[in-house]
MIDOSE-1310 file (N, C-alpha, C; in nm, 2 decimals, decimal comma, always signed):
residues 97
xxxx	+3,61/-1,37/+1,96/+3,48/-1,39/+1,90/+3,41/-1,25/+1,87; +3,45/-1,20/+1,95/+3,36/-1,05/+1,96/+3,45/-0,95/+1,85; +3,53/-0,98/+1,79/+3,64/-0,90/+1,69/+3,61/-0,95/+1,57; +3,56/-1,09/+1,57/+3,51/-1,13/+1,42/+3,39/-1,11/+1,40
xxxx	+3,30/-1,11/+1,53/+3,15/-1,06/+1,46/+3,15/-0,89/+1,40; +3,26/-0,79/+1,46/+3,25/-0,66/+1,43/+3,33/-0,65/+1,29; +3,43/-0,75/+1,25/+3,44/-0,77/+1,12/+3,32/-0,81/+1,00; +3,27/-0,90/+1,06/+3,19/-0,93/+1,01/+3,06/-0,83/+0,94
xxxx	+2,98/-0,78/+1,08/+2,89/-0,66/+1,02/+2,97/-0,54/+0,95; +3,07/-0,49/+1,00/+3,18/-0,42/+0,91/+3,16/-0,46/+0,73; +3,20/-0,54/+0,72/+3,16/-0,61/+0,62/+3,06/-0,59/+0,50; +2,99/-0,64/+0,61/+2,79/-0,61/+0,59/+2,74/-0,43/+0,53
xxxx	+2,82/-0,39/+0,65/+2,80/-0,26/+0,60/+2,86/-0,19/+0,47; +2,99/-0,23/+0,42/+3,02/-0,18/+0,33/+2,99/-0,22/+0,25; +2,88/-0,33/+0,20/+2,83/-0,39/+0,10/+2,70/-0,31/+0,04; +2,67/-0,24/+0,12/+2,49/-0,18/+0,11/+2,57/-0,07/+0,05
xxxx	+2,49/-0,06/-0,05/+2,44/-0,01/-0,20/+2,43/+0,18/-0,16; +2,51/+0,21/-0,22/+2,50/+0,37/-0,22/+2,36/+0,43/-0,21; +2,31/+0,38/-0,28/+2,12/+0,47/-0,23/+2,11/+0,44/-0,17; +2,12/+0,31/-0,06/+2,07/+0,29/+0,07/+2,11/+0,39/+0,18
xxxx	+2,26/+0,48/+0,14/+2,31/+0,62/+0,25/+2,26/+0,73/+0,18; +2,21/+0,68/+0,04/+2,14/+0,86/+0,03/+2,02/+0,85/+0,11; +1,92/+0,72/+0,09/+1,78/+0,73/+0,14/+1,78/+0,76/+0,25; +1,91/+0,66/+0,36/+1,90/+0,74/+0,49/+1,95/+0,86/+0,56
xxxx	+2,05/+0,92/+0,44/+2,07/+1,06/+0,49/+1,99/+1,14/+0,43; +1,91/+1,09/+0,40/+1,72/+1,19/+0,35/+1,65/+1,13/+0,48; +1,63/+1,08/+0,54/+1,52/+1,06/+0,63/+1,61/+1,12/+0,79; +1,77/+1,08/+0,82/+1,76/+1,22/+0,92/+1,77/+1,30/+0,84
xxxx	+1,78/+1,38/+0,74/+1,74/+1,53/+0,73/+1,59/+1,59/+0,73; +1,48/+1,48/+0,70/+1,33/+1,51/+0,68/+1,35/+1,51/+0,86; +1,39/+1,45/+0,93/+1,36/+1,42/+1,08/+1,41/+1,55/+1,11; +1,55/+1,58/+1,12/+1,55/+1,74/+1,17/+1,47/+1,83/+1,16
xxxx	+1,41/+1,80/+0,99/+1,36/+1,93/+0,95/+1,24/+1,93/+1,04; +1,18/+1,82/+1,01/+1,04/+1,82/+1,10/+1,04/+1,83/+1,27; +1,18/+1,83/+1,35/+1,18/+1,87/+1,46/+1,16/+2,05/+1,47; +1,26/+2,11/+1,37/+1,26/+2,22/+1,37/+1,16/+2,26/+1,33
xxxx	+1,08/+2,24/+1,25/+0,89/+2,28/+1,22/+0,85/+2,24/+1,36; +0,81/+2,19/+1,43/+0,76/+2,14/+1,50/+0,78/+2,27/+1,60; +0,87/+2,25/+1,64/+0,95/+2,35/+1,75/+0,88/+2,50/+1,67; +0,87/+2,54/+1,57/+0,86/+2,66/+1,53/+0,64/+2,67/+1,55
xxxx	+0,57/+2,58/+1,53/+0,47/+2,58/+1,52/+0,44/+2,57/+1,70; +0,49/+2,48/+1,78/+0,50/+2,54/+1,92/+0,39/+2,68/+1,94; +0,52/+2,75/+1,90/+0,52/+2,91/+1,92/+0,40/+2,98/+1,90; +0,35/+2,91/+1,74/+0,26/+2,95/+1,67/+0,07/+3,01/+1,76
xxxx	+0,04/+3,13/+1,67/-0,07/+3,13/+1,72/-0,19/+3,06/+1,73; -0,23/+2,98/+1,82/-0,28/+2,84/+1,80/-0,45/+2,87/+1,71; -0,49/+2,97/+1,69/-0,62/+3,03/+1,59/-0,53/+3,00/+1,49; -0,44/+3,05/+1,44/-0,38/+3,01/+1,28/-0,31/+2,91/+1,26
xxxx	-0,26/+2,81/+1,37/-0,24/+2,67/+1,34/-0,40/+2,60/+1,34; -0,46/+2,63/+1,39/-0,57/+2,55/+1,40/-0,66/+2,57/+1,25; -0,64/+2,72/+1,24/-0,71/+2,74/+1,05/-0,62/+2,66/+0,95; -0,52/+2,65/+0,99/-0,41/+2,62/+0,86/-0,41/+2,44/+0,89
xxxx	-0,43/+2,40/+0,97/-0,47/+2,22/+0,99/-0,59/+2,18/+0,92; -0,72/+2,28/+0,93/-0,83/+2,27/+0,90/-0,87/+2,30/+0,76; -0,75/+2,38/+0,68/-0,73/+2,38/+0,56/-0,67/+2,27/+0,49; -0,54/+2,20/+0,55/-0,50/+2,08/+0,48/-0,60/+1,99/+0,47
xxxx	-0,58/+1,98/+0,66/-0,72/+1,84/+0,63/-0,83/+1,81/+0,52; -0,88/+1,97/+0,51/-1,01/+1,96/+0,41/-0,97/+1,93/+0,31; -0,86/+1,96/+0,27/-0,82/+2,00/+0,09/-0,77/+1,81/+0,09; -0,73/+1,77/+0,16/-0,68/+1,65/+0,16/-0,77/+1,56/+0,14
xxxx	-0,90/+1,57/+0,24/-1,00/+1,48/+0,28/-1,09/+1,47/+0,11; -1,12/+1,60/+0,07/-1,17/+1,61/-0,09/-1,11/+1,57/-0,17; -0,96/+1,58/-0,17/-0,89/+1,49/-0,27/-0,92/+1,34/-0,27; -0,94/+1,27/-0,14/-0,90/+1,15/-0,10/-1,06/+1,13/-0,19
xxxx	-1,16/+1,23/-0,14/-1,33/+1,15/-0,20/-1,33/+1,16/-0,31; -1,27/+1,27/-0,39/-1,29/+1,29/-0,53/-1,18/+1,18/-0,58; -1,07/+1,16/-0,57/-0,98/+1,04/-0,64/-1,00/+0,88/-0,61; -1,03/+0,94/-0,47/-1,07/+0,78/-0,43/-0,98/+0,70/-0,39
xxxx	-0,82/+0,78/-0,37/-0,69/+0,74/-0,36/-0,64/+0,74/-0,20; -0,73/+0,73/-0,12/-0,70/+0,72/-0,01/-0,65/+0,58/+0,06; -0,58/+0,58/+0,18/-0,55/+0,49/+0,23/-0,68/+0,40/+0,34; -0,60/+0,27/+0,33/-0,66/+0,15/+0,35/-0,77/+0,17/+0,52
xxxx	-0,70/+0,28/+0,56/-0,75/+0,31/+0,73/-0,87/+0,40/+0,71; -0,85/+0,52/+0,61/-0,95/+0,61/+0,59/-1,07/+0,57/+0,46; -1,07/+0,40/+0,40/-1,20/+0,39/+0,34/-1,30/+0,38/+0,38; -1,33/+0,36/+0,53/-1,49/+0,35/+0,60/-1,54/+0,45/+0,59
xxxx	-1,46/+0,58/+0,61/-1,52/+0,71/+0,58/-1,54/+0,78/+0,50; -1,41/+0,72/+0,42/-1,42/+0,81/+0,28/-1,56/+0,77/+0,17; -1,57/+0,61/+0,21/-1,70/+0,55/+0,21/-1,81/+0,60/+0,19; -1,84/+0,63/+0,32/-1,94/+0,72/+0,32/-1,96/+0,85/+0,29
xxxx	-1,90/+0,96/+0,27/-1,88/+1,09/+0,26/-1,88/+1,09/+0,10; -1,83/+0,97/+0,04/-1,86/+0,98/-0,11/-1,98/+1,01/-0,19; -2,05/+0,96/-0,13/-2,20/+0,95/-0,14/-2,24/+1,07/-0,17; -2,19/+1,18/-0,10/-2,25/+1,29/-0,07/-2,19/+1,41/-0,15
xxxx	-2,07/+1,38/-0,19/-1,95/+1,47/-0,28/-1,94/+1,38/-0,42; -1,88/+1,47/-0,51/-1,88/+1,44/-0,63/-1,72/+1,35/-0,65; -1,76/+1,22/-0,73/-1,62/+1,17/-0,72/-1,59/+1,15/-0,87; -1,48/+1,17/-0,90/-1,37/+1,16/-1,02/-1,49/+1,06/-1,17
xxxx	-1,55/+0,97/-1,12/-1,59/+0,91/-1,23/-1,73/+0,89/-1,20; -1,81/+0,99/-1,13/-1,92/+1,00/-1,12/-1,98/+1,08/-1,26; -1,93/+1,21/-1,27/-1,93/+1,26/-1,42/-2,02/+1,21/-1,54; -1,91/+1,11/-1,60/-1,91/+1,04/-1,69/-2,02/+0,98/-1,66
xxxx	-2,04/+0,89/-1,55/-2,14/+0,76/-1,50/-2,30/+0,81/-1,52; -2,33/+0,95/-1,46/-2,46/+1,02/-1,54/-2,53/+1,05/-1,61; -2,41/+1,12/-1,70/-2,39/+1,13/-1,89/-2,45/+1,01/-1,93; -2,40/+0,88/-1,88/-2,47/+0,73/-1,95/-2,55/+0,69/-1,92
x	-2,71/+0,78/-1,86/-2,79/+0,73/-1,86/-2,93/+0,73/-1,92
């Protein structure tokens, strides 16, 4: 029993589609790589990890208000913070009044 189920997924396995072994030999290589960043930021002087976080974040957080392209978890805030920053089709929306 136990020889035909291993045939079986055997099987299974050789059936899945060539991109399905590129995609996953892309996600362990992103996973190493991001172990090895990780490990290297460790080390890091935590003043210039902490400026260089506070730089993505920002640049990220303005993209997300100005495009409006953010994800489903960050609209209560992005929400509100719009209000206050200029967004992508606010521009135009002024001009028409």
């Amino acid at each position: 029993m136990l020889l035909l189920a291993a045939v079986t997924t055997l099987e299974k396995i050789q059936k899945l589609p060539m991109q399905f072994w590129l995609k996953f030999a892309l996600v362990i290589a992103a996973f190493i790589v991001g172990v090895i960043i990780l490990k290297k930021i460790a080390g890091m002087n935590k003043a210039v990890l902490g400026a260089i976080l506070f730089v993505v974040v920002t640049v990220m957080g303005f993209n997300w208000i100005y495009e409006r392209n953010e994800p489903a978890w960050a609209t209560p805030v992005v929400e509100k913070l719009a209000n206050f920053f200029p967004s992508k089709g606010s521009y135009e929306g002024r001009q028409g009044r």
